[in-house]
C-alpha positions as CSV (number, residue, x, y, z in Angstrom):
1,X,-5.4,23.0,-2.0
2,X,-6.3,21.4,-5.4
3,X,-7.0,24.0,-8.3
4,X,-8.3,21.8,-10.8
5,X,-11.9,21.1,-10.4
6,X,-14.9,19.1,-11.4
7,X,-18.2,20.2,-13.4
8,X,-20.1,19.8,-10.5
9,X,-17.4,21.4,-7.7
10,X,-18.3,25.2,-9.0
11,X,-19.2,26.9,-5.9
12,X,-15.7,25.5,-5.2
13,X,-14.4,27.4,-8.0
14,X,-15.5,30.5,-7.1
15,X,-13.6,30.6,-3.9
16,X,-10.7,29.1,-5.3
17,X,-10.6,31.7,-7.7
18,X,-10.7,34.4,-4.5
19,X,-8.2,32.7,-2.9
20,X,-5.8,32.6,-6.1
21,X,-6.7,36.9,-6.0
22,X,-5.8,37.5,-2.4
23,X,-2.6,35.9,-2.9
24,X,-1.7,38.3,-5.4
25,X,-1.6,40.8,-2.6
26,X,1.0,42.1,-0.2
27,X,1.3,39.7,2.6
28,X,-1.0,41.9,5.6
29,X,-2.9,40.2,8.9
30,X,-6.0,41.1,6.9
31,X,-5.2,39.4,3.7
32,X,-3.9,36.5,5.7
33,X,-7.5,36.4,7.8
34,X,-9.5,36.5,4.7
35,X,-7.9,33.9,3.5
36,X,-8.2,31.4,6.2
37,X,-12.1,32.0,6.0
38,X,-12.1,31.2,2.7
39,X,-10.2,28.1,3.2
40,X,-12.9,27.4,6.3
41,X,-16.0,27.9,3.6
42,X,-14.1,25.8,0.8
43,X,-14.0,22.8,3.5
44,X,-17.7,23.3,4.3
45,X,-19.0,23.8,0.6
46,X,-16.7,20.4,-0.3
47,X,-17.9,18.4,3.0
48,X,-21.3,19.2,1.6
49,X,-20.9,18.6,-1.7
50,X,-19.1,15.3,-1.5
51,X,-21.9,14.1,1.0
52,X,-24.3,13.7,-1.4
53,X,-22.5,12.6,-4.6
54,X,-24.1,11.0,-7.5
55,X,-23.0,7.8,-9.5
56,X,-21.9,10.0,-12.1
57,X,-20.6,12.5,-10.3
58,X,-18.4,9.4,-8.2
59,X,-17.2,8.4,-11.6
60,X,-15.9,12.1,-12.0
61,X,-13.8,12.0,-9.6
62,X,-12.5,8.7,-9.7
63,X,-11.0,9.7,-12.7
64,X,-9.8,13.3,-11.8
65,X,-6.2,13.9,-13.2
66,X,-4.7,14.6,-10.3
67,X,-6.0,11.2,-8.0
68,X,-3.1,9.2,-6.7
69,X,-2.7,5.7,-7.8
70,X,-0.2,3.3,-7.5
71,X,3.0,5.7,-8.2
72,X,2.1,8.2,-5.2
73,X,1.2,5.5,-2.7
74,X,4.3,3.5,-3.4
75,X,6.1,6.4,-2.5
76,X,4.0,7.4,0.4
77,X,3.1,3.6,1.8
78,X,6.3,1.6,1.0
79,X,10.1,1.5,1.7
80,X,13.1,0.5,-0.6
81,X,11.0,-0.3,-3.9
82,X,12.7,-2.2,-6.7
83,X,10.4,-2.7,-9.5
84,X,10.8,-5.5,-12.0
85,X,10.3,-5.1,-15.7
86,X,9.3,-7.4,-18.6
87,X,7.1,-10.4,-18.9
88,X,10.2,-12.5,-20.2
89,X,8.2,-13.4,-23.8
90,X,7.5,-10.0,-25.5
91,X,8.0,-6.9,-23.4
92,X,8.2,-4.4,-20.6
93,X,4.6,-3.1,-20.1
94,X,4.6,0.5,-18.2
95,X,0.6,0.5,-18.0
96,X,1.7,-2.1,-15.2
97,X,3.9,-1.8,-12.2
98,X,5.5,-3.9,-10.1
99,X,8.1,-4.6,-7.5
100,X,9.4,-5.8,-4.3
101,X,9.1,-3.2,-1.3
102,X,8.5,-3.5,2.6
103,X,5.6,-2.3,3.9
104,X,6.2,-1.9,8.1
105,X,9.2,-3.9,8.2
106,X,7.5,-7.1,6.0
107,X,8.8,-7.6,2.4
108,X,5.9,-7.6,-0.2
109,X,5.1,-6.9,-3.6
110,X,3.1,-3.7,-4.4
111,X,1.4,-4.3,-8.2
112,X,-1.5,-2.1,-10.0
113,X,-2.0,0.2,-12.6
114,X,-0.4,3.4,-13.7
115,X,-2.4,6.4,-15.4
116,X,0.5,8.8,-15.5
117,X,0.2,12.5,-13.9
118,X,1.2,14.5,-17.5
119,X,0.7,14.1,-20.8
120,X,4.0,12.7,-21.2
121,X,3.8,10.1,-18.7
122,X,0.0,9.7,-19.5
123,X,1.3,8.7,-23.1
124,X,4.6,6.6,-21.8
125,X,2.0,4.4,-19.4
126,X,-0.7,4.5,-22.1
127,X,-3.4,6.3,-20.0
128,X,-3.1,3.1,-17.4
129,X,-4.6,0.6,-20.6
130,X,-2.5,-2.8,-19.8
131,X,-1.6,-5.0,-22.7
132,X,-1.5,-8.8,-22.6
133,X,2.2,-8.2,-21.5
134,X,1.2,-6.2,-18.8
135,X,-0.7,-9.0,-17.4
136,X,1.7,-11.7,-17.9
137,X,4.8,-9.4,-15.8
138,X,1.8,-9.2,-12.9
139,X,1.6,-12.8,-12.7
140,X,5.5,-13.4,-13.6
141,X,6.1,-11.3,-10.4
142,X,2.9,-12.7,-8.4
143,X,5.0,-15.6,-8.8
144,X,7.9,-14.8,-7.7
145,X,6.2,-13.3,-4.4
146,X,4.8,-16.7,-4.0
147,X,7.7,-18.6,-3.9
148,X,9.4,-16.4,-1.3
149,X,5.9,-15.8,0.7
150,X,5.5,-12.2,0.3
151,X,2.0,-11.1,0.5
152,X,1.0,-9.4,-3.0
153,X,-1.2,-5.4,-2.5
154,X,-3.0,-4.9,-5.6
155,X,-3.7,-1.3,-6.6
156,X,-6.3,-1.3,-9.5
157,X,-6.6,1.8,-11.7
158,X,-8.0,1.2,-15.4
159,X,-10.6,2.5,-17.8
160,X,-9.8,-1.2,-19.1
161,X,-7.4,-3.5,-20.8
162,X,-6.1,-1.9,-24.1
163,X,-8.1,-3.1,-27.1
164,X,-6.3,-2.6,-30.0
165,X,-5.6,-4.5,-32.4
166,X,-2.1,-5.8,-31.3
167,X,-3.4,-6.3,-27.7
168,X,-5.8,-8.9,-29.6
169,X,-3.2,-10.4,-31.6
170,X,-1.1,-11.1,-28.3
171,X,-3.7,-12.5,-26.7
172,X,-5.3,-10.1,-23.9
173,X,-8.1,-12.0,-23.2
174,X,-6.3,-15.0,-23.2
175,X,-3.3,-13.4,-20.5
176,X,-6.6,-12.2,-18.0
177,X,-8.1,-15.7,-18.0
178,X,-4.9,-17.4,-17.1
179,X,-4.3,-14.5,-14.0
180,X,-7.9,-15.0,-12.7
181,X,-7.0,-18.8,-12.8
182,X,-3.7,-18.2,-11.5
183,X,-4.5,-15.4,-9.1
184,X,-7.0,-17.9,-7.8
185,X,-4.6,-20.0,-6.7
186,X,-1.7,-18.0,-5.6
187,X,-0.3,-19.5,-1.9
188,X,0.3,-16.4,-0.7
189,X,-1.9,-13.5,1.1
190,X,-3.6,-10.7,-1.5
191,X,-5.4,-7.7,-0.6
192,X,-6.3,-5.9,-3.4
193,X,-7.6,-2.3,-3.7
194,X,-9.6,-0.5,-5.6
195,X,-8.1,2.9,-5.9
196,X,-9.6,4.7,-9.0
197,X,-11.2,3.4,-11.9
198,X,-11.9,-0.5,-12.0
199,X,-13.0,-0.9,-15.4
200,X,-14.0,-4.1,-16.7
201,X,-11.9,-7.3,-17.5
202,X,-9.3,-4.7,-17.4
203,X,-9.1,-4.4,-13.4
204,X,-10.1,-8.4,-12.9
205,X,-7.0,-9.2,-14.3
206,X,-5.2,-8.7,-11.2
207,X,-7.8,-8.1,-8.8
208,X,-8.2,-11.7,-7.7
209,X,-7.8,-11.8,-4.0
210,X,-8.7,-12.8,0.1
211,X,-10.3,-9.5,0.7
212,X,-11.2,-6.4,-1.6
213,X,-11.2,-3.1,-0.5
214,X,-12.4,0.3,-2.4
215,X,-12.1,3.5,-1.7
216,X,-14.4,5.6,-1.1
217,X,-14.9,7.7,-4.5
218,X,-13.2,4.9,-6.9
219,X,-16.0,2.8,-9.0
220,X,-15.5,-0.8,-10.0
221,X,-17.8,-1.9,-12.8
222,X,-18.6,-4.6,-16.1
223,X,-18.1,-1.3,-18.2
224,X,-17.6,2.3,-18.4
225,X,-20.7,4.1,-18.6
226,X,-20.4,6.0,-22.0
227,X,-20.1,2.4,-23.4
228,X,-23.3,1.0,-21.6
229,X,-25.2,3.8,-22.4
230,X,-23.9,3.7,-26.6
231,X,-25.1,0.0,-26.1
232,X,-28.4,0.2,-24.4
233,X,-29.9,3.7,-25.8
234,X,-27.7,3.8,-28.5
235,X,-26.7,7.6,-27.0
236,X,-23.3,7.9,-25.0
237,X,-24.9,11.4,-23.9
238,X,-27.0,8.8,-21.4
239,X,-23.8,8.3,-19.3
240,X,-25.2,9.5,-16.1
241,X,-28.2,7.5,-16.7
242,X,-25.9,4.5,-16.9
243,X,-23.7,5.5,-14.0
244,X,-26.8,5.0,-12.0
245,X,-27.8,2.2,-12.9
246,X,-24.9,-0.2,-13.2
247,X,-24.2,0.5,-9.6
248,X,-20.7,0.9,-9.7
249,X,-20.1,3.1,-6.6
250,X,-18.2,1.6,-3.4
251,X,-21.4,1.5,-1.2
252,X,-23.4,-0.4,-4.0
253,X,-20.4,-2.6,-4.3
254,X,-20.5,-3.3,-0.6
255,X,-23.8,-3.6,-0.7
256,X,-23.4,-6.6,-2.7
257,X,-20.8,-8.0,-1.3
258,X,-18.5,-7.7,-4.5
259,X,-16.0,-5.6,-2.1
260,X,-15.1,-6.4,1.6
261,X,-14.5,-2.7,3.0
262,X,-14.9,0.8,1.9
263,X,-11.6,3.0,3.0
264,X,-12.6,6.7,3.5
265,X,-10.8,9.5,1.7
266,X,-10.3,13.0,2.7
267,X,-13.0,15.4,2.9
268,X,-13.1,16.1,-1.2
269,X,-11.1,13.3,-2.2
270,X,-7.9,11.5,-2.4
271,X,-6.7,14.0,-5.4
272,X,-7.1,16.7,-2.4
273,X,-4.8,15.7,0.0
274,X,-2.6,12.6,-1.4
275,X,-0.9,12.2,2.2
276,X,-4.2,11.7,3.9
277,X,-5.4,9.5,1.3
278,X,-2.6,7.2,2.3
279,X,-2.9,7.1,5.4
280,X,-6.1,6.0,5.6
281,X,-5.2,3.2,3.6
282,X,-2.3,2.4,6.1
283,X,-5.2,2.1,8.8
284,X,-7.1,-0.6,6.6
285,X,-4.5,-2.3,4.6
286,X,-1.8,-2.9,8.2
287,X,-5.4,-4.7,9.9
288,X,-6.4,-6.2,7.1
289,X,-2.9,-7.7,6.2
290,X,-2.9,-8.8,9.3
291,X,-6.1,-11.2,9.3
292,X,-5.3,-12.4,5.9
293,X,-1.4,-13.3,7.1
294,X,-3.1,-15.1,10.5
295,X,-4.9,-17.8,8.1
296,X,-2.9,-21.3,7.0
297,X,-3.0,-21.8,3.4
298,X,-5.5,-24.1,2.4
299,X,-7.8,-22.2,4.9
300,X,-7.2,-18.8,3.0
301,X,-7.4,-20.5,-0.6
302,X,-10.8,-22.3,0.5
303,X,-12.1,-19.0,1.8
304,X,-10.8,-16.6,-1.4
305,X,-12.1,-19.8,-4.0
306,X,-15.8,-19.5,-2.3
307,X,-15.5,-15.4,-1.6
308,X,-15.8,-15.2,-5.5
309,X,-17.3,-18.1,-6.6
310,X,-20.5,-16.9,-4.3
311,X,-20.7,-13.5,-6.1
312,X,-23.6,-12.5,-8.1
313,X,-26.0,-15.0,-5.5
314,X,-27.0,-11.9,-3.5
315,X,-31.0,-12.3,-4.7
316,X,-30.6,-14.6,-7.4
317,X,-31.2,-18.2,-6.8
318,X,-29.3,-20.6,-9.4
319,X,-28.1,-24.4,-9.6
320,X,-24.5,-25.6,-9.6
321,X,-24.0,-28.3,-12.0
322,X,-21.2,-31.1,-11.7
């Protein structure tokens, strides 16, 4: 049962906070029965909450501390994982991970985003921000999964790509172009999901793919909202005002065709109950794998070239040229 809460999970609080009490007592029948009932009325007071979330409040908990990302589900999703380090020209970026694993008896090659769970970590994979290196060890080991015909699972999880000032020097922008052009061509299946944050240029950098999925309470968006809101009203205080209106949560997104399926979380979300959260991945991700492994090549590079050269059509009527 997750302690830490949200701003808006309160009446969650409360009980939590009772719970945390009783367990202070002796161990009794009674003690024991309260506490089950509390348990019972946290489920209810979350199913009800979470029913009804807002943009903002979405955004919330796609960046809780505790969500699982890339880390937990390799662990919980994978077998026999070797990661693989270094872009072979500057460094070894740990914003990035990547590696060779088998997934249900198939070698493939897990590759996303890593936040970190304490401040430690959180500072070691700086807070999931990838540098132009990170990028470059993506596609180095996209590669690599291409030449032996491994299908490549994407886990994006970034505020965005790091923009300091030696991240410009490197050539970031440069290092996302060249994956979205690379990515594009890949002769290999990708599924990519969109696990917590997708922020920006950031996340597109490796979440070029033949189908996108999202989970439920992850957002996917152009920009965070504090920074559309500092743009447009000149007031980062209009974040949830933003939140709303870039339409960044997974059922706008599907809405609009920019993501192909929405995976369901646990009652709460994934931060909840980490397990679950995998396994309903598992569920999507085997049938999905599946369809995308049961296409020939050029079919699947045709289909993944027009899924994302069509988006952004959905109501707007504009003119190839050439």
């Amino acid at each position: 049962m997750a302690t830490e809460t949200l701003d808006f999970e309160d009446p969650i609080a409360v009980l939590l906070k009772e719970v945390e009490a009783l367990l202070l007592l002796p161990h009794t029948d009674a003690r024991n029965r309260e506490i089950e009932s509390l348990g019972r009325r946290i489920e209810a007071v979350r199913a009800e909450l979470y029913a009804s979330l807002t943009a903002w409040q979405r955004v919330q908990v796609a960046r809780h501390p505790n969500r699982p990302g890339l880390e937990q589900f390799v662990k919980l999703l994978f077998t026999g994982f070797v990661e693989i380090h270094g872009d072979r020209r500057f460094a070894d970026d740990h914003a990035v991970m990547t590696g060779f694993a088998e997934y249900k008896g198939q070698a493939v090659l897990p590759v996303g985003h890593v936040k970190g769970s304490d401040t430690k970590e959180k500072i070691y994979r700086n807070f999931g921000y990838a540098r132009p290196e990170g990028y470059r060890k993506a596609l180095r080991a996209m590669r690599l999964a291409e030449k032996f015909r491994r299908p490549i699972i994407v886990f994006v999880d970034t505020p965005a790509a790091f923009p300091g000032l030696e991240s410009e020097e490197r050539g970031v922008a440069e290092a996302i172009a060249v994956n979205l052009r690379d990515m594009m061509l890949l002769d290999t299946s990708i599924v990519v999901i969109v696990s917590g944050e997708g922020g920006s240029g950031g996340a597109l950098g490796i979440a070029v793919g033949d189908r996108v999925l999202m989970q439920e309470f992850a957002i996917y968006s152009v920009i965070p909202p504090e920074g559309c809101a500092a743009i447009l009203w000149r007031d980062a205080a209009k974040k949830v005002e933003a939140a709303e209106a870039l339409k960044l949560t997974a059922p706008d997104l599907l809405k609009a065709r920019i993501v192909d399926e929405i995976i369901p979380e646990p009652i709460g979300g994934a931060h909840t109950d980490p397990a679950a959260a995998a396994q309903f991945i598992d569920r999507v991700l085997a049938r999905v794998l599946d369809e995308v492994k049961g296409l020939d090549g050029a079919t699947r590079l045709a289909r993944r070239y027009d899924k994302f050269r069509n988006m952004g059509r959905a109501g707007i009527d504009f003119v190839d040229e050439g």
